[in-house]
C-alpha positions, 0 to 999 in steps of 0.5 A: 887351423894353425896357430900363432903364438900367444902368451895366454896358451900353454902347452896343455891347451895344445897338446894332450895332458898324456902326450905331454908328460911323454916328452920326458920318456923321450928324453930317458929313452935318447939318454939310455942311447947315449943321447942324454940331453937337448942340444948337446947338454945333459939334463937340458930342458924338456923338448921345445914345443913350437906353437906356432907350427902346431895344429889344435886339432886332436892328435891320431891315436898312436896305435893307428899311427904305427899301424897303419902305414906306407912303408912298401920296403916292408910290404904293400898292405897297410898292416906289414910294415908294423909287422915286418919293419922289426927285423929292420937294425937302426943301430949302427946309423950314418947319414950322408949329405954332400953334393953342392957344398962346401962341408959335405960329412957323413952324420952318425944318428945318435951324434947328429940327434944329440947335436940338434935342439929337438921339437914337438910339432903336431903336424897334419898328415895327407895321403895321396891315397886320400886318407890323413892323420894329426901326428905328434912328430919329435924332431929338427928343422932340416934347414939346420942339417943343411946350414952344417954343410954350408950349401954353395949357390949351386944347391938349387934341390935336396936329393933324398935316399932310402936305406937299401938292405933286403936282407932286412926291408924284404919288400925291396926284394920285388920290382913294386919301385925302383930301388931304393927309394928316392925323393927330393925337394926343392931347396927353398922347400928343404930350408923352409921352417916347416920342413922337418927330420923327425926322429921321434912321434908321440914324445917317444923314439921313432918306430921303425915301421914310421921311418926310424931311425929319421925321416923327412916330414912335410906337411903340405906335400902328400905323404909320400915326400915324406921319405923314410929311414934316411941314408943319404942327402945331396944338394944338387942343381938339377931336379932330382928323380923321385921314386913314384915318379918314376913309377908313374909319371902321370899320377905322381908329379914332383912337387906333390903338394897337396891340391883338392882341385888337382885330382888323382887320375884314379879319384878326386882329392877333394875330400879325404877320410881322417882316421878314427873318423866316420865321415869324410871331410873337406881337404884343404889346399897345402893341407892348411899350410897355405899361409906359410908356403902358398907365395913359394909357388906364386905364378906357377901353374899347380895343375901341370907341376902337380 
């Protein structure tokens, strides 16, 4: 269940007493990177916690988290991105966003980290495969990196690119998907609050085998829309093509929001399995974030733009 504001709760009623006081690590972490301080300023306040955004429900462990991934550029099963993603360097980083706008710039991570106040977010994870975590992810709202490149009205869609360096992500080196990886993301998805670039999990930096050094978090869309290590963002006016779709078109729709009524071809997604849990539960439509992206979709038919 979701969580509004109220003034009688405090972080702790929230989020783990452990989890908590990792925030400050966070901060010294980014401070020995040259990223000392909060929205631009040395010794700023701890990261912000948005309450409102954040789920009660009791974070994954964060050994799972890191160690039981998707990650196909580092391997297909669920062990070798935590076992390959090492050899990945995140240092020296730049992000590109252009397309319909009106300030297109390259970002370089560190300047981009430190110029954005960041947040904590515990956020539900739903895999297509039918699997889910509750991940504590540090980061800022995507809707702010767009706003710095002042979008034109021809921005209709967000287009999203993956790194490409076999050298160093050894699954790009077969034919598993077409190269790199693309995702994309309607633009009043993109700017929705929810949306978010996290750059951290568990109060602590981005693990490569996560999608360091910054990737796309969103929450009521399966999780593979959540596409990792960033290079490239574009605002376009036509829908862009995405990785899986391409792959499989019929299995794999654009939007991919999260529906227990649509099925896979393959199983239903009417239930799913949280990790470190015994028995399967119940998936809830937009992964529970119905009452905040629901009126996004009015009137469209979720079976056919699945």
């Amino acid at each position: 269940m979701l969580i509004r504001h109220r003034p009688d709760l405090t972080d702790n009623d929230v989020t783990d007493r452990g989890l908590y006081l990792r925030r400050r690590e966070f901060i010294t972490g980014v401070a020995g990177l040259g990223l000392a301080g909060l929205g631009g300023m040395a010794g700023a306040a701890p990261l912000a916690f948005t309450k409102g955004f954040s789920t009660t429900e009791k974070p994954t462990p964060k050994d799972d988290v890191t160690s039981y991934n998707n990650f196909y550029e580092f391997g297909v099963d669920k062990g070798d991105p935590a076992e390959n993603a090492g050899k990945l360097k995140t240092r020296p980083w730049t992000v590109r966003v252009d397309g319909a706008c009106e300030a297109p710039k390259t970002f370089d991570i560190d300047a981009l980290i430190k110029a954005n106040k960041l947040e904590e977010r515990i956020y539900r994870l739903r895999c297509v495969e039918g699997w889910s975590m509750v991940i504590p992810w540090v980061g800022f709202p995507l809707k702010d990196l767009i706003a710095a490149v002042k979008p034109t009205s021809k921005a209709k869609f967000v287009a999203f690119e993956t790194l490409m360096r076999p050298s160093e992500m050894t699954g790009q080196r077969w034919d598993v998907l077409q190269w790199p990886y693309r995702e994309g993301l309607r633009i009043d998805e993109a700017v929705h609050p929810l949306t978010l670039i996290a750059v951290g999990l568990y109060g602590e930096t981005l693990p490569n085998q996560n999608g360091a050094p910054l990737r796309l978090v969103v929450p009521w869309k399966y999780g593979f829309k959540s596409i990792k290590s960033i290079t490239r963002i574009s605002l376009t006016d036509r829908q862009p093509p995405t990785a899986w779709n391409l792959s499989a078109p019929r299995e794999y729709g654009f939007y991919s929001n999260v529906n227990p009524a649509v099925d896979h071809p393959r199983w239903s997604q009417a239930t799913e399995r949280r990790i470190g849990e015994f028995r399967r539960r119940d998936t809830l439509a937009f992964n529970g974030y119905g009452e905040w992206v629901a009126d996004m979709y009015r009137g469209m038919d979720l079976k056919k733009f699945y």
